[in-house]
C-alpha positions as semicolon CSV with decimal commas, in nm:
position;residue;x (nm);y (nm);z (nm)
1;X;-1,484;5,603;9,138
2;X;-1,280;5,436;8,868
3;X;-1,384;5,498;8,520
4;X;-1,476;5,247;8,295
5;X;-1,327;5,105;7,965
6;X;-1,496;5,085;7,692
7;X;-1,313;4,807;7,470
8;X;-1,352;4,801;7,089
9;X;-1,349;4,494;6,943
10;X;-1,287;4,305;6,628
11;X;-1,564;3,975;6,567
12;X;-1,527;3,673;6,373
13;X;-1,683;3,618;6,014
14;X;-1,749;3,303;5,824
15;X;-1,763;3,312;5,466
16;X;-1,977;3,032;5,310
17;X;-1,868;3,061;4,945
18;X;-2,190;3,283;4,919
19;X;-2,162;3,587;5,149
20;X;-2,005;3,698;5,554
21;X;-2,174;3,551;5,817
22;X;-2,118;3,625;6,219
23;X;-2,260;3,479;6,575
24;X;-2,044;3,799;6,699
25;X;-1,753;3,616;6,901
26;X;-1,488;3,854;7,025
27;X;-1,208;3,855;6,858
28;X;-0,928;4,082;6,961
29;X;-0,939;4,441;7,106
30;X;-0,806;4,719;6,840
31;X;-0,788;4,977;7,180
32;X;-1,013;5,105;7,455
33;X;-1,160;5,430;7,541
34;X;-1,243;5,617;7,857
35;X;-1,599;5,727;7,722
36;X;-1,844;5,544;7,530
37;X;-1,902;5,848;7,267
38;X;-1,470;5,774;7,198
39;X;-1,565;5,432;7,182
40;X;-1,833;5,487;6,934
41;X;-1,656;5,699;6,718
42;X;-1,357;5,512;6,701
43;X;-1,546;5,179;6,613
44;X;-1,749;5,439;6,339
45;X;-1,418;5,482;6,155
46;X;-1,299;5,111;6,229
47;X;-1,682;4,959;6,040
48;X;-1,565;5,195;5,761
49;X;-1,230;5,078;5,688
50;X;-1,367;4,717;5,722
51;X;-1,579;4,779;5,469
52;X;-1,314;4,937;5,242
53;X;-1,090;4,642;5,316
54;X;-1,342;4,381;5,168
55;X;-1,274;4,514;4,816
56;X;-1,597;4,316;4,710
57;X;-1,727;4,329;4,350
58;X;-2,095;4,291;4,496
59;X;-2,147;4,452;4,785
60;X;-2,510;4,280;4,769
61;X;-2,376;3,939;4,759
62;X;-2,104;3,978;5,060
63;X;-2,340;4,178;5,263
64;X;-2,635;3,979;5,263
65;X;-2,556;3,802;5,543
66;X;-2,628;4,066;5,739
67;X;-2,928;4,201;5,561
68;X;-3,086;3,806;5,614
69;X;-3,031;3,917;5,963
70;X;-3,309;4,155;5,953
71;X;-3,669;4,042;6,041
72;X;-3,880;4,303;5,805
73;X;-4,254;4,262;5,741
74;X;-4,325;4,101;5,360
75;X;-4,505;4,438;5,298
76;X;-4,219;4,691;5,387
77;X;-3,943;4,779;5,129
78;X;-3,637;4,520;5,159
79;X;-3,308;4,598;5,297
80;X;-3,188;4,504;4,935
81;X;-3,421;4,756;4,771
82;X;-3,304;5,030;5,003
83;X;-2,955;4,989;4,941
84;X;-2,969;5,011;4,567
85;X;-3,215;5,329;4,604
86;X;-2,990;5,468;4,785
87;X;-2,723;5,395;4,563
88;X;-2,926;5,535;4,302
89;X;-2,973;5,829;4,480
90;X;-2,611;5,939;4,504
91;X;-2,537;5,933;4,115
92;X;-2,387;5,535;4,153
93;X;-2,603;5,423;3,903
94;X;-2,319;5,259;3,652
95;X;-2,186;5,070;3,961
96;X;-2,504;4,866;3,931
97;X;-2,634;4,585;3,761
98;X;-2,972;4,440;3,765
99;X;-2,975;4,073;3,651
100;X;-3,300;3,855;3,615
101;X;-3,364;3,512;3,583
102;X;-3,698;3,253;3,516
103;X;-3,802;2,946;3,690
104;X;-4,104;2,759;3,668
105;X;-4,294;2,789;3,975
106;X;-4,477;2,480;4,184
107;X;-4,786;2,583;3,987
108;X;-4,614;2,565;3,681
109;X;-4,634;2,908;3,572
110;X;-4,307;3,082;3,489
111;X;-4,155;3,379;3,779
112;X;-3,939;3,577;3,661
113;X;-3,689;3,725;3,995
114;X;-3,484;4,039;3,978
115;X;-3,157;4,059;4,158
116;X;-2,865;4,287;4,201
117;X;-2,485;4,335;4,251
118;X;-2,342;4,643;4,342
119;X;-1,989;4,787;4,363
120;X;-1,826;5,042;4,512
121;X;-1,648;5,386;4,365
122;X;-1,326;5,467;4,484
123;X;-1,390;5,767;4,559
124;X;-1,710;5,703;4,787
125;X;-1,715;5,903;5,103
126;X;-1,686;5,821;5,422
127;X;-2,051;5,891;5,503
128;X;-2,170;5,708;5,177
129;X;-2,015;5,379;5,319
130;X;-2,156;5,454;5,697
131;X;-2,500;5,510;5,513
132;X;-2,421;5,163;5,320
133;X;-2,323;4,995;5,697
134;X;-2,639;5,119;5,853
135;X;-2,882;5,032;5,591
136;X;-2,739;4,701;5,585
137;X;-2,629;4,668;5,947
138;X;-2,323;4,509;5,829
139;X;-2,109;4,581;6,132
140;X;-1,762;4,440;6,201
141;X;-1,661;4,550;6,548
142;X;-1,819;4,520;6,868
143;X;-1,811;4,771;7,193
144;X;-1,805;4,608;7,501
145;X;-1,809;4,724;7,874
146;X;-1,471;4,646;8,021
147;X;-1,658;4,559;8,412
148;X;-1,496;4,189;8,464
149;X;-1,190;4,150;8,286
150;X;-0,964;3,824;8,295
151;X;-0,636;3,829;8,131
152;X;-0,337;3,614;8,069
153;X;0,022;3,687;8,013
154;X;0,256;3,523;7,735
155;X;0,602;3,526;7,742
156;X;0,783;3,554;7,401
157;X;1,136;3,415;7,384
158;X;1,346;3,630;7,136
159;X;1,580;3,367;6,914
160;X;1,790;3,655;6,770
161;X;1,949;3,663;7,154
162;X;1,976;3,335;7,180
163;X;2,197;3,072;6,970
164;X;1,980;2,794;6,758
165;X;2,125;2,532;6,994
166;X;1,991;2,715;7,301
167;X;1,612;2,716;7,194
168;X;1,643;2,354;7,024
169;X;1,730;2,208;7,380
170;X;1,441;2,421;7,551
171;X;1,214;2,298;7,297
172;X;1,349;1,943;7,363
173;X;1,283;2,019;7,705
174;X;0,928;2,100;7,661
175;X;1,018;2,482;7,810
176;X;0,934;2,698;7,502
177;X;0,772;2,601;7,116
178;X;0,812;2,777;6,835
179;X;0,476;3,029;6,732
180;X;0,383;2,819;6,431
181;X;0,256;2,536;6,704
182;X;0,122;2,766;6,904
183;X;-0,201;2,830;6,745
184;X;-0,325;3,064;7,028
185;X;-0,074;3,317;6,938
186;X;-0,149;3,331;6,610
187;X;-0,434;3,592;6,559
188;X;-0,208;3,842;6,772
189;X;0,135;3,907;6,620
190;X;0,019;3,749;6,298
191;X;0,353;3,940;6,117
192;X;0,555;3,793;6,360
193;X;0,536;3,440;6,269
194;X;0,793;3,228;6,299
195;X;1,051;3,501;6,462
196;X;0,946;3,417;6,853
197;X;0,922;3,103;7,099
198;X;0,663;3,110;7,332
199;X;0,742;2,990;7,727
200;X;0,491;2,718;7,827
201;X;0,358;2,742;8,166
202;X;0,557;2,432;8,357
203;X;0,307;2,494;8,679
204;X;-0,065;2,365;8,457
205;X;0,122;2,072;8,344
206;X;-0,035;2,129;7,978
207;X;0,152;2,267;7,617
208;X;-0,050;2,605;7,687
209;X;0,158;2,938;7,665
210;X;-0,099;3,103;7,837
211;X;0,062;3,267;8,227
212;X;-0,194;3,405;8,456
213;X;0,044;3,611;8,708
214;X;0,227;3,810;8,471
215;X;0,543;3,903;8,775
216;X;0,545;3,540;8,814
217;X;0,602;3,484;8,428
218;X;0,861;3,731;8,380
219;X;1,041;3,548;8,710
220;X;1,049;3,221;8,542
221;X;1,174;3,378;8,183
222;X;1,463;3,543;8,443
223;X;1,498;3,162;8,573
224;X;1,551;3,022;8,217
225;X;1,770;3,278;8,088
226;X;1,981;3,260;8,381
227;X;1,999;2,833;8,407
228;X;2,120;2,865;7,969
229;X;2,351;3,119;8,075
230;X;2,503;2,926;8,315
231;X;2,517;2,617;8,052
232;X;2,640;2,833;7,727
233;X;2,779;3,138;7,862
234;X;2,881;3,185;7,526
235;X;2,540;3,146;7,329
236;X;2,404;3,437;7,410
237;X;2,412;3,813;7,367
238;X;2,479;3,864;7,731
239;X;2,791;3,645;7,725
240;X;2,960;3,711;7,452
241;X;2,837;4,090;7,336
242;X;3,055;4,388;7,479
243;X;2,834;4,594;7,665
244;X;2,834;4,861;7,408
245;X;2,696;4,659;7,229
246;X;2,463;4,555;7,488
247;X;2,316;4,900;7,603
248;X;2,304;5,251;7,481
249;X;2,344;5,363;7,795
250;X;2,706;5,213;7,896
251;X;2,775;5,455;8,177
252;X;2,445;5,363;8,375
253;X;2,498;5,000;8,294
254;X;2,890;5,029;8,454
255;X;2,733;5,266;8,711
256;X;2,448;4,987;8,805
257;X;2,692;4,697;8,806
258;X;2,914;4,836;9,058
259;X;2,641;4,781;9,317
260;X;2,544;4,441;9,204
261;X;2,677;4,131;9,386
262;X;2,639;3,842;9,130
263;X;2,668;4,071;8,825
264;X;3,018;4,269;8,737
265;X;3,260;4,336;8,456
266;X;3,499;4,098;8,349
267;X;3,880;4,245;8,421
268;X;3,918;4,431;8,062
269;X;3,571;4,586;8,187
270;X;3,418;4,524;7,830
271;X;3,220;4,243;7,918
272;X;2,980;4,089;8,172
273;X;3,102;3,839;8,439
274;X;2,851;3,666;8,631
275;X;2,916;3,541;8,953
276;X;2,974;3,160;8,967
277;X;3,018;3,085;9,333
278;X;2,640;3,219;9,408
279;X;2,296;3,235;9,251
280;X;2,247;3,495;9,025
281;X;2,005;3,739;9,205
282;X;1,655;3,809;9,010
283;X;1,624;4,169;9,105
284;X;1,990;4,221;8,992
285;X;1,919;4,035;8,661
286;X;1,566;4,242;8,602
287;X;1,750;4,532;8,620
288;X;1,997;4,451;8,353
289;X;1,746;4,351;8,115
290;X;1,607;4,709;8,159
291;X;1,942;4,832;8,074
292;X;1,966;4,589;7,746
293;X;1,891;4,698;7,343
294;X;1,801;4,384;7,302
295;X;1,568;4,170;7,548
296;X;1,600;3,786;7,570
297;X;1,231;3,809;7,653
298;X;0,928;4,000;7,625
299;X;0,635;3,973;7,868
300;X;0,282;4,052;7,781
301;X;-0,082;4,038;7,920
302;X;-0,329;3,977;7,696
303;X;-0,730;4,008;7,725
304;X;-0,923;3,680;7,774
305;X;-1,252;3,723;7,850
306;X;-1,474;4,018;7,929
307;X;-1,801;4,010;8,164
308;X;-1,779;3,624;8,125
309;X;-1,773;3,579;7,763
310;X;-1,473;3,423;7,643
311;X;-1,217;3,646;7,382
312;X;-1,122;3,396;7,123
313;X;-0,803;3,411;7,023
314;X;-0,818;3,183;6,716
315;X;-1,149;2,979;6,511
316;X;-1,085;2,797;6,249
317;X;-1,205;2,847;5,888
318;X;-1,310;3,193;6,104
319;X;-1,112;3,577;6,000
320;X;-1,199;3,903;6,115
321;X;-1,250;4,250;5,838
């Protein structure tokens, strides 16, 4: 029987000038776990570091977004109360402040209310800040039961192979854009912006970037490459590179061209011919690019929905802790 995955999962946050709010959309995965105790450990540490990361100067203020969440009976001590007792109880006592302010009730007597902030030591624990997430239930991450997975694939064209020229004719040609269009790519390689082109998928007739059949994807990236390198043999890596330069493994390469049919050596045997009185063969090509330091292309599947609720891969105004 085949084990399940137990995905991890970022969510989205809004912040509303007054403190984090969630409806719990998926964001992305941060990794997936053959056991749910994994799982839960892993998204233990991940809660923790979110909460680090928020470097809040009141913890009461950002985090009662989440407390709001939490139907308590009038009578019962709030989640607010806890939180600073607790607080209090672990010697945090100058991290606190206790503010109070008066307003004339609808009965025209004056109320005085009693609120707090609360920051953070530096040197809090690890189990001080879990205490802090469970009292509050301020969670960041989500697990979720990988049973009905859908995916997509997204092929990301790599400009440093190919001259400017190249990708400014593909983009005239509707066959790639650059990432800062393609919002959907954003929340992934977020350090990567602006250094990739995405492939648009020619067969849905739309701008997406999104590729359901990820051999099928990587065949038409091999079908681009190869009609450019036909055009400018001598904008690209592949055509104008020396195959040391090409490969750290030159004697495989020369030992792999010698039974291609399309793909060969050019008569110094320093660079790559390929063949121009037949098609270039796609098997013959894919192994190549195996052989290469540098890939014109990368393929790569991404997660899009999970048990029928969608993974969303960008919302606006929306960021993830």
């Amino acid at each position: 029987m085949e084990t399940k995955k137990f995905g991890v999962h970022k969510i989205w946050f809004f912040y509303t000038d007054e403190w984090y709010v969630t409806d719990n959309n998926l964001a992305t995965c941060v990794d997936t776990y053959d056991t749910l105790e994994e799982a839960e450990e892993a998204k233990k540490k991940l809660d923790i570091q979110s909460l680090k990361d928020m470097n809040s100067e009141d913890y009461v203020r950002d985090l009662m977004g989440f407390m709001e969440e939490q139907k308590q009976d009038p009578a019962q001590q709030s989640t607010v109360e806890h939180l600073i007792e607790y607080a209090r109880s672990i010697g945090w006592e100058e991290f606190i402040k206790v503010n109070e302010y008066t307003f004339t009730g609808q009965d025209g007597k004056e109320v005085t209310h009693t609120y707090y902030e609360l920051g953070i030591p530096n040197d809090a624990t690890d189990e001080q800040l879990w205490e802090i997430i469970q009292i509050t239930q301020a969670y960041f991450h989500r697990i979720v039961t990988y049973q009905d997975v859908k995916k997509c694939t997204y092929v990301q064209f790599n400009p440093n192979f190919w001259e400017e020229k190249v990708l400014d004719i593909m983009e005239q040609q509707s066959l790639v854009g650059p990432k800062t269009t393609m919002q959907e790519y954003f929340w992934y390689h977020p350090e990567e912006e602006n250094l990739k082109y995405l492939m648009y998928n020619a067969e849905d007739g739309t701008s997406s970037a999104r590729h359901m059949d990820p051999n099928e994807a990587q065949n038409a990236a091999m079908k681009v490459v190869i009609h450019y390198l036909n055009m400018f043999p001598e904008s690209f890596l592949l055509g104008k590179s020396s195959i040391t330069e090409l490969s750290e493994s030159v004697v495989l390469l020369k030992n792999y061209l010698q039974n291609c049919q399309t793909i060969g050596l050019d008569t110094l045997g320093k660079k790559l011919k390929f063949s121009k009185t037949q098609s270039i063969d796609l098997g013959e090509f894919k192994g190549l690019l195996e052989l290469l330091k540098v890939k014109p292309f990368e393929v790569e599947e991404v997660v899009v929905e999970i048990n029928g609720e969608e993974v969303q891969e960008v919302m606006v105004d929306y960021g993830t802790l």
